[in-house]
Z-matrix of the N, CA and C atoms (Angstrom, degrees):
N
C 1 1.468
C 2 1.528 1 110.25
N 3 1.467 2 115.38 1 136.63
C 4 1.367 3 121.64 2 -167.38
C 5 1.840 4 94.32 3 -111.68
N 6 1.453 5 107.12 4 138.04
C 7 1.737 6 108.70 5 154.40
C 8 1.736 7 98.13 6 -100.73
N 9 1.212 8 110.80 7 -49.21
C 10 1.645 9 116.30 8 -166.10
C 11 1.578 10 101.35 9 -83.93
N 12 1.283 11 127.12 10 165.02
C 13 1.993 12 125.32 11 139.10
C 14 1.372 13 106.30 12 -38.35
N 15 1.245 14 90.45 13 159.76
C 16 1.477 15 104.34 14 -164.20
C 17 1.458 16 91.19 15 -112.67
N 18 1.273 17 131.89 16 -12.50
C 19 1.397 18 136.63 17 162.61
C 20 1.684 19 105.70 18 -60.95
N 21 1.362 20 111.78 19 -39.49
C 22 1.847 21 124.05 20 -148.04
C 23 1.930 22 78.85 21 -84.18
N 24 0.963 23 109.85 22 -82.07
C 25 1.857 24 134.34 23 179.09
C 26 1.668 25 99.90 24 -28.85
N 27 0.794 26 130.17 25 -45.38
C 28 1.560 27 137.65 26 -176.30
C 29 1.912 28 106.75 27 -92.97
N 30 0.940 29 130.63 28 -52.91
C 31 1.867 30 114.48 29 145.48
C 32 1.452 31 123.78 30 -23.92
N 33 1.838 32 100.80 31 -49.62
C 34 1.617 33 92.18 32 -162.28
C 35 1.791 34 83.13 33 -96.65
N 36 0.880 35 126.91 34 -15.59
C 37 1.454 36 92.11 35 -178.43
C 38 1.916 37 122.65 36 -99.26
N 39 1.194 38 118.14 37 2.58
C 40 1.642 39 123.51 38 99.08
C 41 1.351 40 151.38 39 12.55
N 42 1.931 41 87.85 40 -82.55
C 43 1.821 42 103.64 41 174.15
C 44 1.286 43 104.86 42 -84.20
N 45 1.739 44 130.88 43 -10.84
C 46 1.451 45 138.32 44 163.02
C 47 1.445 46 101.62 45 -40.31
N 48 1.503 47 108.15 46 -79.92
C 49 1.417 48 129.37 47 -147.10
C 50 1.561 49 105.94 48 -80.16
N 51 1.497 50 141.36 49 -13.64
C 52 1.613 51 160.84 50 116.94
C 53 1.616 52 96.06 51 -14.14
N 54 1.178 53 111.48 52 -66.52
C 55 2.107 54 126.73 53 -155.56
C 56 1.713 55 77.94 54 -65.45
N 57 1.525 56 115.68 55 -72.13
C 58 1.119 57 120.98 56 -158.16
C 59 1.688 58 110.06 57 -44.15
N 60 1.362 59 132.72 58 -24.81
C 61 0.874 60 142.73 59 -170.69
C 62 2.091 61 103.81 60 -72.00
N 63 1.161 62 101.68 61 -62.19
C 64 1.506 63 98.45 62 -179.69
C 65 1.471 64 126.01 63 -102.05
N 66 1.241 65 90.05 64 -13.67
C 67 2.207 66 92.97 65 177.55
C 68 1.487 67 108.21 66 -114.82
N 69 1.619 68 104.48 67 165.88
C 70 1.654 69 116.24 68 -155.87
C 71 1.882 70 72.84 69 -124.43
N 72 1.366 71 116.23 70 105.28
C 73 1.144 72 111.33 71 150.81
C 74 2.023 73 108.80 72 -149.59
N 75 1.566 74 101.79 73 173.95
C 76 1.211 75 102.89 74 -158.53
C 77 1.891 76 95.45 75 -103.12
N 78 1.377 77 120.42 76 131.40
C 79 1.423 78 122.64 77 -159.65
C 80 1.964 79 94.54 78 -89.44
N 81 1.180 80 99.56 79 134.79
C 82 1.676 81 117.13 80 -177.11
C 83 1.526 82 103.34 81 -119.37
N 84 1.135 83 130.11 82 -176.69
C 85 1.653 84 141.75 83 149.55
C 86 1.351 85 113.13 84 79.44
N 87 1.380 86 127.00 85 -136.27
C 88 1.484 87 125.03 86 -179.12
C 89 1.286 88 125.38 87 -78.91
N 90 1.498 89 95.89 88 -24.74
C 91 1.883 90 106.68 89 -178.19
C 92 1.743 91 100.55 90 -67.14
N 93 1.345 92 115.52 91 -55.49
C 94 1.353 93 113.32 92 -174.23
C 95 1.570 94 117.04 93 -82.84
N 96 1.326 95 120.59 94 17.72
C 97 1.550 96 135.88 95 147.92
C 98 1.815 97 110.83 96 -76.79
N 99 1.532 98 109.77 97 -55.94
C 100 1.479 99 112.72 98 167.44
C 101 1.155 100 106.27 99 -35.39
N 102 1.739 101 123.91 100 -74.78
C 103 1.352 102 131.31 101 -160.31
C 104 1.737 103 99.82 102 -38.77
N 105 1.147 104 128.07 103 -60.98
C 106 1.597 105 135.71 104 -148.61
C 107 1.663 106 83.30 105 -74.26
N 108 1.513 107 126.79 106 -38.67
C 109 1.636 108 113.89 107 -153.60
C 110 1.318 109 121.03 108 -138.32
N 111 1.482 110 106.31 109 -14.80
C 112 1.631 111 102.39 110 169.57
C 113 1.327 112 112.96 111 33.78
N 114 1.488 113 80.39 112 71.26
C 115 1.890 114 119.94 113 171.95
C 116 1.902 115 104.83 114 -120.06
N 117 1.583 116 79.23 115 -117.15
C 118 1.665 117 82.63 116 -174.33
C 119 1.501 118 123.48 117 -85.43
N 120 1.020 119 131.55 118 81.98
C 121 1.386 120 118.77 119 179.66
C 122 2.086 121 142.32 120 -5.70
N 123 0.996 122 143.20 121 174.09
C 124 1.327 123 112.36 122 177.46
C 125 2.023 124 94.95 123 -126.20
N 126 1.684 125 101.59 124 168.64
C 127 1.258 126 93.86 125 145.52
C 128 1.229 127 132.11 126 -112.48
N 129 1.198 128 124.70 127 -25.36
C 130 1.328 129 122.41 128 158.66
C 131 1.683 130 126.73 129 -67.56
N 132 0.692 131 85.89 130 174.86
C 133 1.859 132 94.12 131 171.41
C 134 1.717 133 101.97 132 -137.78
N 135 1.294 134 104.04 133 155.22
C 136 1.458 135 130.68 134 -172.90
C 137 1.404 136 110.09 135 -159.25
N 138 1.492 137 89.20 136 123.25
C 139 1.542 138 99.05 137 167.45
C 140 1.360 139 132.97 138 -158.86
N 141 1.023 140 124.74 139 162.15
C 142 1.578 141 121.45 140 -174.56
C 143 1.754 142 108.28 141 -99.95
N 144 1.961 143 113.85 142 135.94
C 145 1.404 144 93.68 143 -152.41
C 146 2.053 145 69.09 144 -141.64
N 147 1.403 146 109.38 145 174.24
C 148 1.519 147 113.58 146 166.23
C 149 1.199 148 103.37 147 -102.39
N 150 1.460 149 123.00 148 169.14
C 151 1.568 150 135.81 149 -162.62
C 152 1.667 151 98.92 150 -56.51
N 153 1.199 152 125.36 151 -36.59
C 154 1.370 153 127.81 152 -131.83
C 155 1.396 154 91.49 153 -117.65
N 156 1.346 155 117.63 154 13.70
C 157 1.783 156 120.81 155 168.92
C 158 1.689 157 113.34 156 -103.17
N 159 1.977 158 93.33 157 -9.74
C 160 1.589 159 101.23 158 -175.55
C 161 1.855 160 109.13 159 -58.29
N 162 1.357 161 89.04 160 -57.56
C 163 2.092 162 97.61 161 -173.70
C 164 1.574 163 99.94 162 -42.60
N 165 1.050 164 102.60 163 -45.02
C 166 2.180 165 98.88 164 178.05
C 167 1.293 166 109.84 165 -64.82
N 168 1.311 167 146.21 166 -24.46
C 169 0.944 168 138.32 167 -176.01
C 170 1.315 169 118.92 168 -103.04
N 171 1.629 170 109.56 169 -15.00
C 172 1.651 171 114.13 170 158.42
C 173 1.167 172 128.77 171 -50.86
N 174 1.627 173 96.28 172 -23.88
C 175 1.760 174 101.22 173 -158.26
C 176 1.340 175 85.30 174 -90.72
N 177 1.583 176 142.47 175 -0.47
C 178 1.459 177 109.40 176 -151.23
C 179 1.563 178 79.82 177 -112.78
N 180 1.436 179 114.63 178 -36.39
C 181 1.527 180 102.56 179 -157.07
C 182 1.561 181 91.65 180 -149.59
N 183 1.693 182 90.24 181 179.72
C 184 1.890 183 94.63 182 -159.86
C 185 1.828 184 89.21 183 -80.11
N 186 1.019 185 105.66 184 123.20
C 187 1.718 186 104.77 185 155.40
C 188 1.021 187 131.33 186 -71.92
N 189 1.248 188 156.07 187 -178.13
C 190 1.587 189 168.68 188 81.73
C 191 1.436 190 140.83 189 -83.23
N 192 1.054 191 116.97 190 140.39
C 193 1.563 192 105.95 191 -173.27
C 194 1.856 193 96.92 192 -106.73
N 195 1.244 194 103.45 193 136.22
C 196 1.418 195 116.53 194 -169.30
C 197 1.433 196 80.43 195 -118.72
N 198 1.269 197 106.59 196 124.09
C 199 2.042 198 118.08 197 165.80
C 200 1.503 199 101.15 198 -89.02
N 201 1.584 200 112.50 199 -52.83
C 202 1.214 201 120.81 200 -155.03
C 203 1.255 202 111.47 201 -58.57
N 204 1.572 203 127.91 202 -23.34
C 205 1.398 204 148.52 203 175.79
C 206 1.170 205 115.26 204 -114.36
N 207 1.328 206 129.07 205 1.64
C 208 1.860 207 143.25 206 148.34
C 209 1.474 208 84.02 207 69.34
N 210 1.501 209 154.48 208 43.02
C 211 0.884 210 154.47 209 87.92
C 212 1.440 211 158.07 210 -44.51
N 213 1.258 212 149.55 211 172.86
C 214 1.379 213 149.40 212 -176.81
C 215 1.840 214 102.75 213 -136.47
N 216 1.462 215 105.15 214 131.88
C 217 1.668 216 106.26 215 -167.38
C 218 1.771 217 81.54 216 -132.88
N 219 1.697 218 85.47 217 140.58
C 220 1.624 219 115.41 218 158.79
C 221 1.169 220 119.88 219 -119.66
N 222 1.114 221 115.11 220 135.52
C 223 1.626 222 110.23 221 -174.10
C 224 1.443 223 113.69 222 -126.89
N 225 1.389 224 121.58 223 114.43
C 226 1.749 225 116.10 224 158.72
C 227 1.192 226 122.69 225 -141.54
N 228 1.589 227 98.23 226 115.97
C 229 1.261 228 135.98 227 177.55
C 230 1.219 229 110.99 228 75.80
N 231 1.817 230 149.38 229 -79.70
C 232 1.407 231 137.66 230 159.08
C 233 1.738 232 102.86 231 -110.83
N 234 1.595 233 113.35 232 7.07
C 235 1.462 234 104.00 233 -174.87
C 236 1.578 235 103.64 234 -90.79
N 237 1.062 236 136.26 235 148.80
C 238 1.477 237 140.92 236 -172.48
C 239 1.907 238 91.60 237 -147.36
N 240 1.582 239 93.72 238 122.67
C 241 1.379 240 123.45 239 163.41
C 242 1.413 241 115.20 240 -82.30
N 243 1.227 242 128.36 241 140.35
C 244 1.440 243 127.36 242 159.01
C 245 1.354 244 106.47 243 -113.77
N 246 1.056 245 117.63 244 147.06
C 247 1.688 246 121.35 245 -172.90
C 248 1.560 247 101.77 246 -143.41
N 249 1.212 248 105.78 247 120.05
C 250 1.934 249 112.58 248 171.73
C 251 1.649 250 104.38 249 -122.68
N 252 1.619 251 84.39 250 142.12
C 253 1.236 252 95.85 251 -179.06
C 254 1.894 253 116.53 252 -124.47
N 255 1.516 254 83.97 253 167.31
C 256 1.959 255 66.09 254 -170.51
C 257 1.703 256 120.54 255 -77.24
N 258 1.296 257 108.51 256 167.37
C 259 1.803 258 127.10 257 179.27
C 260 2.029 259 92.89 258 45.15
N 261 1.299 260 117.65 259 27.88
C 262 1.533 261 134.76 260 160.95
C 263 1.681 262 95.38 261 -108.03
N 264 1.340 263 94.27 262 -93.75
C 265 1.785 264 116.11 263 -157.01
C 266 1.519 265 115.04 264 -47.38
N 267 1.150 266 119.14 265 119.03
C 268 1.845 267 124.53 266 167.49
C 269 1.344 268 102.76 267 -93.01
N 270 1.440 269 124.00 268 111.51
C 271 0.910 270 136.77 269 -159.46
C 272 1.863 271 108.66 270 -139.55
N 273 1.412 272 103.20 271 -14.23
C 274 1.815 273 107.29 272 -175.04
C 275 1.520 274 96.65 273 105.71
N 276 1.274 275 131.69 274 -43.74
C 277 1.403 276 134.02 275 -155.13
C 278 1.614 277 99.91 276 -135.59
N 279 1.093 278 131.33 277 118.12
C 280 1.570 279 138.29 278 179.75
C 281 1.787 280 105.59 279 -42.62
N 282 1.077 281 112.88 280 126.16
C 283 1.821 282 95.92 281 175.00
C 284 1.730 283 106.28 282 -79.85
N 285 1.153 284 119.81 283 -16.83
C 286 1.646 285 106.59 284 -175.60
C 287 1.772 286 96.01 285 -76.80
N 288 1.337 287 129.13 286 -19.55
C 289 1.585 288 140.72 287 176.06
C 290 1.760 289 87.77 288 -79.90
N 291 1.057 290 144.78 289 -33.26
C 292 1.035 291 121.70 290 -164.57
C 293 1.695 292 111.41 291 -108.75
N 294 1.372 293 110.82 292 -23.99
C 295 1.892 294 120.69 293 -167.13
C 296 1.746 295 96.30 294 -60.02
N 297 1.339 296 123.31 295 -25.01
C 298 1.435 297 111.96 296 -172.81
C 299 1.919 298 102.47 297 -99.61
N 300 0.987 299 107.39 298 -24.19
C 301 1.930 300 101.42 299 167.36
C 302 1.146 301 116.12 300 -56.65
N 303 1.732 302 134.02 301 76.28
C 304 1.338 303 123.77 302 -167.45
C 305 1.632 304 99.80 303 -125.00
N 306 1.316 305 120.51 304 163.75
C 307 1.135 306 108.71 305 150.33
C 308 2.065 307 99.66 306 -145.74
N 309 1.333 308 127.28 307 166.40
C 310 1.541 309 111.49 308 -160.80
C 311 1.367 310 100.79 309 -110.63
N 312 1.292 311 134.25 310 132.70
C 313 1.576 312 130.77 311 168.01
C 314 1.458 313 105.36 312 -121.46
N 315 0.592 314 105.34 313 117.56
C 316 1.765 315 116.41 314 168.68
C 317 1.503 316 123.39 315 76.80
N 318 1.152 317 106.98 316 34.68
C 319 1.617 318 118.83 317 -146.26
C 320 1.490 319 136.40 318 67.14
N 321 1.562 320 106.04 319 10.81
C 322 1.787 321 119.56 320 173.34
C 323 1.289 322 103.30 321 -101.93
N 324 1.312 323 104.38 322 142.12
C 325 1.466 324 115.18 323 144.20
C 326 1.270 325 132.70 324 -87.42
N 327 1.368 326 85.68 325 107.55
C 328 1.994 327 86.98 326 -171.53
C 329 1.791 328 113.81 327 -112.14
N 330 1.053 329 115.78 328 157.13
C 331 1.556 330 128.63 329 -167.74
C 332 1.742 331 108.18 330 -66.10
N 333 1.203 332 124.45 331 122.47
C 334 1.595 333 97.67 332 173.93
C 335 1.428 334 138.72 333 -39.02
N 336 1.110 335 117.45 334 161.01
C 337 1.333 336 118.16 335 -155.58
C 338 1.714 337 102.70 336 -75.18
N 339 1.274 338 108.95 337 -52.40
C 340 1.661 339 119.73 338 155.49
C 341 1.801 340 136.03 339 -32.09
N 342 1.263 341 111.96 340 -41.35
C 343 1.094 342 124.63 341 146.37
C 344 1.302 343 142.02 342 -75.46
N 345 1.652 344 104.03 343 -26.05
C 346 1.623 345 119.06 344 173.53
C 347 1.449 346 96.38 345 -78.34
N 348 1.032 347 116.96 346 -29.12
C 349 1.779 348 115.76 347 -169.15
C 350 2.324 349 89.64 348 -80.26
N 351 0.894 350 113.79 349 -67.08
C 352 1.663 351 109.46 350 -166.46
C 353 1.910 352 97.18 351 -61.48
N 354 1.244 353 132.60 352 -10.20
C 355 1.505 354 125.77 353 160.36
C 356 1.520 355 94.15 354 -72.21
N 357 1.280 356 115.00 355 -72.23
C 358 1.668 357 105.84 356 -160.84
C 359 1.486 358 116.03 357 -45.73
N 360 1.745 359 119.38 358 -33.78
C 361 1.060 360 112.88 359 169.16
C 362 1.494 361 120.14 360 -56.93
N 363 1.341 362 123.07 361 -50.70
C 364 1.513 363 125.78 362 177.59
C 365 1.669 364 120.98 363 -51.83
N 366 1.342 365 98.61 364 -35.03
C 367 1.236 366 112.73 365 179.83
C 368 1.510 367 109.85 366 -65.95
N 369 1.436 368 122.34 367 -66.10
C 370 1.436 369 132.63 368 162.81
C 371 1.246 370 104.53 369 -19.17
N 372 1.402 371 128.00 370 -73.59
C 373 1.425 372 133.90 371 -159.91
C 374 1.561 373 109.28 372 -64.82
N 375 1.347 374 124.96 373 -34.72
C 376 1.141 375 146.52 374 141.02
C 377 1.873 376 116.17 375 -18.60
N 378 1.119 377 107.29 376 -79.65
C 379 1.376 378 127.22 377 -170.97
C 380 1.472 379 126.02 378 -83.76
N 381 1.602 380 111.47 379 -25.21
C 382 1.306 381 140.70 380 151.63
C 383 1.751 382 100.80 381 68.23
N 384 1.532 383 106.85 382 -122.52
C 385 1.785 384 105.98 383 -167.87
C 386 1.938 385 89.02 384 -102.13
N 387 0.992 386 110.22 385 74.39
C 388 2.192 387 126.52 386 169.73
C 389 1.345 388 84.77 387 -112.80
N 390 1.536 389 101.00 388 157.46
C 391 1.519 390 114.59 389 160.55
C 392 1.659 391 101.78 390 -70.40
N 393 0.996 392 155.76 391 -38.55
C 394 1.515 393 142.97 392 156.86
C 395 1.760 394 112.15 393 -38.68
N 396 1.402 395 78.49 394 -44.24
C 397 2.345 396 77.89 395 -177.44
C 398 1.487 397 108.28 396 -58.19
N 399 1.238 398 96.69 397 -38.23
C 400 1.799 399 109.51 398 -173.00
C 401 1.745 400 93.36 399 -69.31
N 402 0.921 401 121.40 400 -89.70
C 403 1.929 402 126.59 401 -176.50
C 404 1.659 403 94.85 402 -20.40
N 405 1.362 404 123.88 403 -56.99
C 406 1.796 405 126.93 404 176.47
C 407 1.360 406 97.49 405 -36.78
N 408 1.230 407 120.24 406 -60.04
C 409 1.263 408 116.40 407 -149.44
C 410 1.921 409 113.81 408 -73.86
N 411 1.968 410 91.44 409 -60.69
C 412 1.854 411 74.96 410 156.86
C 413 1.527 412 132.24 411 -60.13
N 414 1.282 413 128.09 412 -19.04
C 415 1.578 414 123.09 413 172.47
C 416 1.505 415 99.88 414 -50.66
N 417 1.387 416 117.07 415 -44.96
C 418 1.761 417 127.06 416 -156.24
C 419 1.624 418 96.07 417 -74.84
N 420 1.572 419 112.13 418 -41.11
C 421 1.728 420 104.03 419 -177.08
C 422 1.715 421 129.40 420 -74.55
N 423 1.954 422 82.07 421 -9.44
C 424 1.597 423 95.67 422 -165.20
C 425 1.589 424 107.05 423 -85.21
N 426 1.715 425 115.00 424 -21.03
C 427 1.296 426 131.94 425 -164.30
C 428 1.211 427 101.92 426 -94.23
N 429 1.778 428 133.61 427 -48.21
C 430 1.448 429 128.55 428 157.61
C 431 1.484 430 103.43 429 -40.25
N 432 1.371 431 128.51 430 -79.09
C 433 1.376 432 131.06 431 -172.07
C 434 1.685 433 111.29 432 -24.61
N 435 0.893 434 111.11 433 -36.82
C 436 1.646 435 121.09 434 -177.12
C 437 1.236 436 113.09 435 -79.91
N 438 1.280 437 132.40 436 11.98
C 439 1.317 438 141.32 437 152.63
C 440 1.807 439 97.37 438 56.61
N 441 1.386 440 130.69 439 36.78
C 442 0.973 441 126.81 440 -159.53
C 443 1.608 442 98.16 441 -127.65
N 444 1.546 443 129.09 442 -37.39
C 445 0.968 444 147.34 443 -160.29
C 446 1.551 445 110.95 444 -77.10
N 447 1.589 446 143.81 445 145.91
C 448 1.171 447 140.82 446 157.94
C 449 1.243 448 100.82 447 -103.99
N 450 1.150 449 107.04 448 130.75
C 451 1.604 450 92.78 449 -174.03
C 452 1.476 451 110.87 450 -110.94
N 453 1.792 452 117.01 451 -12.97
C 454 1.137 453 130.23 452 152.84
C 455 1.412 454 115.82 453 -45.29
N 456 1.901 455 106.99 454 -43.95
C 457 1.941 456 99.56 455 -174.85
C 458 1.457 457 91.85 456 -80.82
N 459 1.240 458 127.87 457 -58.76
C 460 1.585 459 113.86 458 157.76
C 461 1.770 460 129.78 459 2.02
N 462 0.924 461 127.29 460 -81.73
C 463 1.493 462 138.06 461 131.54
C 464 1.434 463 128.28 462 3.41
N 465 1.561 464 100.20 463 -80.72
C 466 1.390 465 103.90 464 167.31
C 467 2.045 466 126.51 465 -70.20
N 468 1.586 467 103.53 466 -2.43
C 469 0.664 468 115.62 467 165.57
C 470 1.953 469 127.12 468 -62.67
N 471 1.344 470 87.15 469 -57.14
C 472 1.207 471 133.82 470 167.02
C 473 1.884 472 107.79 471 -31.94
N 474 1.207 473 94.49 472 -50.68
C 475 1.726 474 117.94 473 -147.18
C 476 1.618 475 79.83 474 -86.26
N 477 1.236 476 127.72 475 -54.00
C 478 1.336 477 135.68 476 -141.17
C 479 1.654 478 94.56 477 -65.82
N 480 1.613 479 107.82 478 -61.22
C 481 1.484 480 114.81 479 161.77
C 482 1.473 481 126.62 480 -81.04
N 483 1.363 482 93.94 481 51.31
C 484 1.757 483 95.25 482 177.98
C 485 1.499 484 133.67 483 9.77
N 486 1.547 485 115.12 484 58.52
C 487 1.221 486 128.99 485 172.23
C 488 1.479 487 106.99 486 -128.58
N 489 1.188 488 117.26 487 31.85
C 490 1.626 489 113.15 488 -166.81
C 491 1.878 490 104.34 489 -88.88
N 492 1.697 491 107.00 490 -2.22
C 493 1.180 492 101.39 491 153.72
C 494 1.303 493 144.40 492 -74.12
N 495 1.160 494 105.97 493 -1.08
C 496 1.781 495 121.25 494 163.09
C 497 1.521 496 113.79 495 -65.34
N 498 1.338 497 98.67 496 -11.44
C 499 1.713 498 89.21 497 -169.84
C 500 1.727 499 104.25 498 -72.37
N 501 1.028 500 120.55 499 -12.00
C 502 2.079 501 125.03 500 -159.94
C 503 1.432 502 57.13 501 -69.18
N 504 1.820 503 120.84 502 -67.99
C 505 1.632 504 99.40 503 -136.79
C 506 1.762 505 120.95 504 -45.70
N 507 1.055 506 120.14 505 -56.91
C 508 1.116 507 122.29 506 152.29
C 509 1.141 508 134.90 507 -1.52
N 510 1.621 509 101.35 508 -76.96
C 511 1.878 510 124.38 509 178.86
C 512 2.171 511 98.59 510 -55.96
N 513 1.049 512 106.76 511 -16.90
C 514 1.754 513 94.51 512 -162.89
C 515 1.887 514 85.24 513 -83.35
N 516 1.815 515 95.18 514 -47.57
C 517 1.645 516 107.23 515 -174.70
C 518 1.429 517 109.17 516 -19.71
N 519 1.861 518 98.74 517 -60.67
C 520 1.255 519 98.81 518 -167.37
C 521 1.824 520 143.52 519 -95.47
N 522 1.341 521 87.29 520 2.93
C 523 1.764 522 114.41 521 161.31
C 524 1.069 523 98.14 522 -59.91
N 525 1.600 524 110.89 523 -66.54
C 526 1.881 525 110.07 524 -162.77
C 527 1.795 526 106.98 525 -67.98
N 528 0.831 527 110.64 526 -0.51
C 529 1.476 528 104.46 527 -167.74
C 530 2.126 529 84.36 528 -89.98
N 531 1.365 530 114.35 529 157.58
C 532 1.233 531 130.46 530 147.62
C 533 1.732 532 125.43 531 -136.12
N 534 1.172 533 98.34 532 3.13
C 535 1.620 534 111.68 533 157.72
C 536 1.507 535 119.26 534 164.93
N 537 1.490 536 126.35 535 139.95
C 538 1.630 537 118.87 536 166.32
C 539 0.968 538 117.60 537 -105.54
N 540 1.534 539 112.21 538 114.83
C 541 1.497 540 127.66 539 136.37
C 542 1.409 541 125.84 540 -18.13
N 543 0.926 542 126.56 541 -54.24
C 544 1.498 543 131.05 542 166.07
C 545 1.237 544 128.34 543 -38.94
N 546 1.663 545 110.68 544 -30.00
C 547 1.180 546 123.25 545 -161.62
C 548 1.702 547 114.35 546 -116.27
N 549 1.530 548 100.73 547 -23.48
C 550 1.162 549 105.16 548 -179.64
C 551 1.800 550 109.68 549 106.47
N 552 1.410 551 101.45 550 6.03
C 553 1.721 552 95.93 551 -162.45
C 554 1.484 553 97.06 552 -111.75
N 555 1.553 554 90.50 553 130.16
C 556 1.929 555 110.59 554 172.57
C 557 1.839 556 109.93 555 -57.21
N 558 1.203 557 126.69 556 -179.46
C 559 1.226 558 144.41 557 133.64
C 560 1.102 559 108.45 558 -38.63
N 561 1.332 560 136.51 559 -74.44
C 562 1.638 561 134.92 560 -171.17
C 563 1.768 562 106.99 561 -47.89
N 564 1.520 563 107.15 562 -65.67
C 565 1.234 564 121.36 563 -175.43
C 566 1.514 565 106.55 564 -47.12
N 567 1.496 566 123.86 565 -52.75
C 568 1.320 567 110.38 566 -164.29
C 569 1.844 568 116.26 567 -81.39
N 570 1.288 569 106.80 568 -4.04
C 571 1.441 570 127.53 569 -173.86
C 572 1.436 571 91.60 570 -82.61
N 573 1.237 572 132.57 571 -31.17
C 574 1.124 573 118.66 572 -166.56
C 575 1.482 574 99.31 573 -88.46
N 576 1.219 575 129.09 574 -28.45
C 577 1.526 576 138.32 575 -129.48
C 578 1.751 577 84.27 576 -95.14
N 579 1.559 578 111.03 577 -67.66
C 580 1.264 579 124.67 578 151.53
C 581 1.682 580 135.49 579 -25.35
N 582 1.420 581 102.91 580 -2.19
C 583 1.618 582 92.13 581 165.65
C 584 1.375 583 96.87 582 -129.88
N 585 1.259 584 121.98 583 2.03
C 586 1.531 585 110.26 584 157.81
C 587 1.401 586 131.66 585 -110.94
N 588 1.153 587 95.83 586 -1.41
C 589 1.697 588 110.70 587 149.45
C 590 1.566 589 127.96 588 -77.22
N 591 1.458 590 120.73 589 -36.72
C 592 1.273 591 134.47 590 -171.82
C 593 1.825 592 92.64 591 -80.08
N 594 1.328 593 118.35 592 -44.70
C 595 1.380 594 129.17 593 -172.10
C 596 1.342 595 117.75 594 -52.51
N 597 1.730 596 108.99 595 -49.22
C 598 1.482 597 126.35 596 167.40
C 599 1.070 598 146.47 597 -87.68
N 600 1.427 599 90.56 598 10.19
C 601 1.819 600 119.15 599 168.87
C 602 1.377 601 139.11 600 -139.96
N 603 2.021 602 83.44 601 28.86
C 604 1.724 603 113.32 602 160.82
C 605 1.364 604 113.38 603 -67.80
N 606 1.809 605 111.61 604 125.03
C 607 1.385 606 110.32 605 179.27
C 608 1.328 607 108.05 606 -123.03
């Protein structure tokens, strides 16, 4: 199942395994939702990198420093990198609190699944009804589905960095929802899915 082209999704995951070649950074966003579920693929990439991975990444591609989004963007050709860095990036969750939560799949370093799950929530609430809010939201159904997620430590995650008000966004997500296509899930299926998600992420 495709959200993006499969032309666009297959470039950046490509310019993934290129990055992976010369920079030490920790993989965030849709790419490191794939890793856990090999669902929907991403087109961007996002990641969390230290100051001193920037000069390597100058050389590969044009940089920018975005203030207004306390980020750093690379861009090649329609693929666009986001890169956060720490006591820089506003992100909901500190990235120097997050650059050591790793665990490795396939030769990536990707963010725990627990923490990647309470970003996507912040993010969602963040981005709201955008075609990005929407992609947030299946990343978030694809990572519950994977029976991999706590969404209780999730939560308390949440709580610790006082953003655990993102969760309504979510809870409304999933009232209005009565099933995704995207995902493959009926009415029945997602009704069910939906009261044990809403259940375990009472705060």
């Amino acid at each position: 199942m495709e959200y993006y082209h499969s032309l666009i999704t297959e470039k950046s995951w490509q310019e993934l395994l290129n990055l992976r070649k010369a920079v030490d950074f920790v993989l965030i966003g849709g790419w490191a939702v794939y890793f856990y579920t090999k669902t929907l693929k991403s087109k961007d990439i996002d990641i969390l990198v230290d100051f001193d991975q920037l000069p390597i990444i100058e050389k590969l591609y044009r940089l920018n420093k975005n203030e207004r989004l306390s980020k750093y963007q690379a861009v090649k050709e329609e693929i666009e990198i986001d890169i956060y860095l720490p006591h820089f990036s506003r992100i909901g969750i500190p990235v120097e609190e997050l650059i050591s939560k790793t665990t490795q799949i396939e030769g990536f370093k990707i963010l725990d699944i627990n923490y990647l799950s309470a970003l996507k929530i912040y993010t969602l609430a963040d981005r709201g009804r955008t075609p990005k809010g929407r992609k947030d939201f299946l990343d978030l159904i694809s990572l519950i589905m994977s029976g991999r997620v706590d969404l209780k430590k999730a939560r308390e995650i949440m709580k610790q960095f006082k953003i655990e008000k993102a969760i309504k966004v979510l809870q409304e997500f999933l009232r209005e929802a009565d099933r995704i296509e995207e995902l493959g899930l009926n009415v029945y299926q997602l009704s069910k899915l939906k009261k044990q998600i809403i259940e375990k992420l009472k705060y």
